[in-house]
C-alpha positions in Angstrom: 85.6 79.7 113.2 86.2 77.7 110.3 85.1 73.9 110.4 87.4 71.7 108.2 87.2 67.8 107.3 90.9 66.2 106.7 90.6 62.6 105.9 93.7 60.5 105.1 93.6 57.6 102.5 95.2 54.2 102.8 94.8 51.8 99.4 96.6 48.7 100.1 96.3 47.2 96.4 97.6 43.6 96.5 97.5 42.9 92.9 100.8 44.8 92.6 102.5 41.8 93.4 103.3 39.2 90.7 100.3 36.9 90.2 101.8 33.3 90.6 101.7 33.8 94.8 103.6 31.1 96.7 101.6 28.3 97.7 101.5 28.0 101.8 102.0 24.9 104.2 98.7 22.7 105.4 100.2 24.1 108.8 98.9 27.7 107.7 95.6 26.7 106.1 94.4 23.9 108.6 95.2 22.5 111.7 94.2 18.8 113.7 91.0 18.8 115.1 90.7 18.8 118.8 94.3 20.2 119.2 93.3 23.4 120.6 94.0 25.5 123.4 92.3 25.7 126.6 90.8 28.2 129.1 91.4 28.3 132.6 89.9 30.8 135.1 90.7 31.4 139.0 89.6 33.3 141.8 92.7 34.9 144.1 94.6 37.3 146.5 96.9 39.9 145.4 98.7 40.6 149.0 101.7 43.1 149.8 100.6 46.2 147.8 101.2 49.8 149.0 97.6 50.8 150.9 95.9 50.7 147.1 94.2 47.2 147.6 90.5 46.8 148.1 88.3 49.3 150.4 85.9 48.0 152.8 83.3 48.0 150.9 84.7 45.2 149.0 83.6 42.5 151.1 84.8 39.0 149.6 88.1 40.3 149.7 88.1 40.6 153.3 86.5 37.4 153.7 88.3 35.6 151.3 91.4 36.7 153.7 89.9 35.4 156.7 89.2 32.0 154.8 92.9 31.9 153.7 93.9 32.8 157.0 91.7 29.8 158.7 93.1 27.4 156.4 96.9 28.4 158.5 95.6 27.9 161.5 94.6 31.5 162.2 91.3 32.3 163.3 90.2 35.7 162.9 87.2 37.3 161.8 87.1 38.8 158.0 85.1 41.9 159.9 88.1 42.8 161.9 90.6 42.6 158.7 91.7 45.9 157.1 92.1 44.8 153.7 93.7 48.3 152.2 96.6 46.1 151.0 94.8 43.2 149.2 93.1 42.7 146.4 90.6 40.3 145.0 91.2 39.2 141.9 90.8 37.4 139.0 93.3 35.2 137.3 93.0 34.1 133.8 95.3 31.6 131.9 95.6 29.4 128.5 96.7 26.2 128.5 98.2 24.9 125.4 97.8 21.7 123.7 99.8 18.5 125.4 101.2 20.9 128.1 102.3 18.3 130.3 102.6 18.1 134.7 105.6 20.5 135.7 105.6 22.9 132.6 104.8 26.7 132.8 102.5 28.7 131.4 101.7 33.0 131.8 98.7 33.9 133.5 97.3 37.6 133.7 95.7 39.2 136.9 92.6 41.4 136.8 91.1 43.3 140.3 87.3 42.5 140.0 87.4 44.7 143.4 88.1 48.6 143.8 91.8 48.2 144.1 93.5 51.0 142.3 96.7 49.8 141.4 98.3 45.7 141.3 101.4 46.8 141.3 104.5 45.3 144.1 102.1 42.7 144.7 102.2 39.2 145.0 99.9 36.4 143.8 99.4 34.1 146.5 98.5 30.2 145.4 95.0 30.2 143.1 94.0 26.4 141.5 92.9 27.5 137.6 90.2 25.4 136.6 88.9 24.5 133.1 85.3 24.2 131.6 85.5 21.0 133.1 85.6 22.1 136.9 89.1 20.4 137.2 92.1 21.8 138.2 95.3 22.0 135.5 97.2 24.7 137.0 97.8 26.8 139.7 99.5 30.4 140.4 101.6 32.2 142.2 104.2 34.7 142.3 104.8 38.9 141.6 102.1 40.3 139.4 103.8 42.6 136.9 101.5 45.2 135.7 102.0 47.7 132.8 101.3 51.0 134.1 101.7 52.7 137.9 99.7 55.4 140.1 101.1 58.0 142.0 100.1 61.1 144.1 97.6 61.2 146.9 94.1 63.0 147.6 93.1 64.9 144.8 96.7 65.2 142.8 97.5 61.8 141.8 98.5 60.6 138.0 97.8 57.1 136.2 100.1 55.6 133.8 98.0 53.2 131.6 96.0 50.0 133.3 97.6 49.4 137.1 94.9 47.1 137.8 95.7 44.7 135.3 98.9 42.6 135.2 100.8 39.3 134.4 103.2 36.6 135.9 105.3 35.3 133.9 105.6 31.4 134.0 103.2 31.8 137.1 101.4 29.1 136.4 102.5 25.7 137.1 100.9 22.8 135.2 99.4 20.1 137.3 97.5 17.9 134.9 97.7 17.3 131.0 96.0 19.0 128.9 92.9 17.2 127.4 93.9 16.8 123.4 93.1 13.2 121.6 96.3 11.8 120.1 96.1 10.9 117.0 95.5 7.1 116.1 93.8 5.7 112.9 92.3 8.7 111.5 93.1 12.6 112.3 90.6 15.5 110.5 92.1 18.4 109.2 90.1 22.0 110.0 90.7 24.5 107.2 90.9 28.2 109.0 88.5 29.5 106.0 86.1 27.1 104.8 86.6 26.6 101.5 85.7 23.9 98.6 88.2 24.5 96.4 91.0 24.7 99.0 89.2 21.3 100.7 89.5 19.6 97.4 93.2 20.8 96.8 94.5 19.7 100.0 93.0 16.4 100.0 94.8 15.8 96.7 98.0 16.8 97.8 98.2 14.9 100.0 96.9 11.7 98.2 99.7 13.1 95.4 102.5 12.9 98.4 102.1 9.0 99.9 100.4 7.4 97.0 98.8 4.0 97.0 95.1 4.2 97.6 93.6 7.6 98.6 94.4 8.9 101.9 92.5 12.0 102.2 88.8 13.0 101.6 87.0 16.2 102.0 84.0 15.8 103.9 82.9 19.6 103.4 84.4 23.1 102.4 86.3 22.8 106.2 86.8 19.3 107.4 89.4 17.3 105.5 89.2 13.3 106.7 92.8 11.7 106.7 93.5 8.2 107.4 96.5 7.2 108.7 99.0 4.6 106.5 100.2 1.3 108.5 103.4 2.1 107.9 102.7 5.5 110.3 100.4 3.5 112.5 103.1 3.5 115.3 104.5 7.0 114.1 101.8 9.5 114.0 103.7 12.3 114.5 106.6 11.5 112.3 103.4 11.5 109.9 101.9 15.0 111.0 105.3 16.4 110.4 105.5 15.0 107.3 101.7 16.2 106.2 101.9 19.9 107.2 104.6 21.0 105.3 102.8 20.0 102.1 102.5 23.0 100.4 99.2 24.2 98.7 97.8 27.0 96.7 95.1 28.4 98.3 92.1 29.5 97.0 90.8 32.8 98.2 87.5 34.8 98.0 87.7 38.2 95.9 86.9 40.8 98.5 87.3 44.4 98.6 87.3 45.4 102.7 86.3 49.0 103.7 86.6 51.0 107.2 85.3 54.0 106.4 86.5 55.6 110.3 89.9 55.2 109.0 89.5 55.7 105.5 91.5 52.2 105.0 90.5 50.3 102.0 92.2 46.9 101.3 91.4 44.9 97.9 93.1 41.4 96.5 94.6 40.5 93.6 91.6 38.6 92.9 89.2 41.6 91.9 88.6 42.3 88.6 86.5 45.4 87.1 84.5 44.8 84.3 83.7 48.2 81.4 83.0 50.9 83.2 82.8 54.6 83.2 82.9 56.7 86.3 82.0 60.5 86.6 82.2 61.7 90.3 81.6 65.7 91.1 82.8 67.2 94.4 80.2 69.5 96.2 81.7 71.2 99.4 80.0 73.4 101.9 82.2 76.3 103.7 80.8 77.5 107.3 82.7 80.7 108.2 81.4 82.4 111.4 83.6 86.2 112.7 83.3 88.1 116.0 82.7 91.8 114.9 82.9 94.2 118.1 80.2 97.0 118.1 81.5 99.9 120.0 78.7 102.5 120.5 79.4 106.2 120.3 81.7 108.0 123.1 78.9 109.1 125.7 75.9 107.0 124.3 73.8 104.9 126.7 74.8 101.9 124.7 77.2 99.3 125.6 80.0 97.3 123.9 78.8 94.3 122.3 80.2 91.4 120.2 78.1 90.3 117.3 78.5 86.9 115.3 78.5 86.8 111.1 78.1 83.9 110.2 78.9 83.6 106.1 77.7 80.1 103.9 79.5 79.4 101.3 79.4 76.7 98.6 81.4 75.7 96.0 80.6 72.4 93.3 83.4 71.0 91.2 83.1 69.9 87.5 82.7 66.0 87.5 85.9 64.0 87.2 86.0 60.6 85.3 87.4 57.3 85.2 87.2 55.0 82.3 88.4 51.4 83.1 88.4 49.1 80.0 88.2 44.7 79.7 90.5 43.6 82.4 91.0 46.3 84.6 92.9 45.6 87.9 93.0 46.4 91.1 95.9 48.4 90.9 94.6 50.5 87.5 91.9 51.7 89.8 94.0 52.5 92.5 96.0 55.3 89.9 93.1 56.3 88.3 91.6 57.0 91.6 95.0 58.8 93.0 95.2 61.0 89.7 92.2 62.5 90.2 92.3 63.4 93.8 90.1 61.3 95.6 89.5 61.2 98.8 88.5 58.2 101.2 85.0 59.5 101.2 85.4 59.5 97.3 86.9 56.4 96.6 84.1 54.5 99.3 81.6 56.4 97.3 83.1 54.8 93.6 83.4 51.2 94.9 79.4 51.1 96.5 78.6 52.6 93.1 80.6 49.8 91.2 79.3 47.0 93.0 75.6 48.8 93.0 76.1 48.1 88.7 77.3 45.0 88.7 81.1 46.2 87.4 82.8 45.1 90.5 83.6 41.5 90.7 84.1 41.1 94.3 82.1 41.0 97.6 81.9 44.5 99.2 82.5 44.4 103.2 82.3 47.4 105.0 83.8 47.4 108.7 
């Protein structure tokens, strides 16, 4: 038996690409503060589905049935219910900034119960409710779910996550959505905090409308804007108008490492200062045969199978690298590839690098 390790490399070297990048949109580096999505969270019935609902030890579906059916005008006890095709559930939704009464949002259904399988079944009315306690939506309608169960007693095969599914447009929006419009003064969150992106984007936009500054960076990640009197009764005309300013970003030299996946991802930013790299390649070899010992015709032995196991080693003459002033990102990644390395290798190199000092980036390993 002979024990291998196969690892695949993946250098993703962005410094191939020309060094002037294209500046992005405020829209992509910031957005308003307090424009955000919400959360909303429900408790419901799945009804209708095929005998793969809840059992009977899942009690609050059964109850939860009897309380729905009370509410109709139907009086019967939860302990008399058979509840084989429902299913507690719970229904989860995100409501987006300004949604307004009447529009429609998704909404994805979870069993928190033992159903096996959500799917043919219907969502019957469930109020979401926000942080808050209030109600901004509520569900209802055929859950969809991306995978199915089949077969009975022992023999039965599952397709991916049946208890899981979604409605599409199954919520209906009921109340707005609690976002601040903007009057007099708006803030700006950059996405990465940054000081030198802060200051940039505060001068663009002081560049773009003139007169005296509008813009001021409180820190690396709040940007305060003020609002011209000429906008005062168009704030949005003046949003529009601010987030397609474009501006150069400034970004972090990083050098990211998963060493599961042997993925290693580096910016154009990283620079290598002088440096000389010798790397030698020691590898182990386990090799372990059956051999069959067959005793002699008439003996009182017996047939037996004995192991050899045989260690091997083997240690390669060190390779080098030399990178000279002003190495980049993407010299390293040849010199790396012309010698063979593998992920183990080149993960080995860049902790060594950054251990002396020669590599002018932060080192993140994932």
């Amino acid at each position: 038996m002979r024990k291998r390790l196969i690892g695949r490399l993946l250098l993703v070297a962005a410094s191939a690409m020309p060094l002037g990048s294209a500046p992005a949109r405020i829209k992509e580096l910031a957005e308003v503060a307090g424009v955000r999505d919400n959360q909303l969270i429900g408790y419901g019935l799945v009804v209708g589905l095929n005998g793969t609902g809840d059992r009977r030890q899942t009690v609050f579906s059964a109850q939860s049935l009897a309380n729905l059916l009370e509410r109709m005008g139907v009086q019967v006890p939860g302990a008399a219910l058979r509840v084989n095709n429902t299913a507690a559930v719970m229904v989860t939704a995100t409501l987006p900034a300004f949604a307004q009464p009447g529009g429609r949002i998704d909404i994805t259904v979870a069993s928190i119960g033992d159903a096996m399988n959500l799917q043919g079944g219907l969502l019957v009315l469930t109020p979401l409710k926000g942080a808050d306690g209030q109600v901004y939506a509520v569900a209802q309608g055929p859950v969809v779910t991306g995978g199915f169960g089949a077969g009975r007693a022992g023999n039965t095969q599952t397709v991916n996550h049946p208890t899981v599914g979604r409605v599409a447009n199954g919520a209906l929006v009921e109340r707005p959505a609690p976002s601040p419009p903007p009057l007099g003064t708006i803030r700006l969150q950059l996405r990465q905090a940054d000081f030198t992106t802060a200051s940039r984007v505060a001068a663009a936009i002081n560049t773009r409308f003139g007169g005296p500054p509008l813009a001021h960076a409180d820190n690396p990640a709040v940007i305060r804007v003020r609002i011209p009197p000429e906008y005062s009764a168009r704030a949005v005309e003046f949003l529009a108008e601010l987030e397609v300013l474009p501006v150069e970003a400034d970004r972090t030299a990083k050098v990211v490492v998963n060493e599961r996946t042997g993925t290693i991802v580096m910016g154009k930013e990283v620079r290598i200062t002088p440096v000389a790299v010798m790397h030698g390649n020691l590898s182990v070899e386990i090799e372990t045969r059956f051999a069959v010992s067959q005793p002699p015709a008439l003996s009182p032995g017996g047939t037996a199978v004995v192991p050899e196991v045989r260690v091997a080693s083997r240690e390669e003459q060190a390779r080098n690298v030399v990178l000279k002033e002003g190495a980049t990102v993407d010299e390293l990644v040849r010199a790396l590839a012309q010698i063979g390395s593998t992920p183990r290798d080149v993960i080995a190199v860049l902790q060594s690098l950054k251990a002396a000092g020669a590599l002018e980036a932060e080192l993140e390993v994932i």
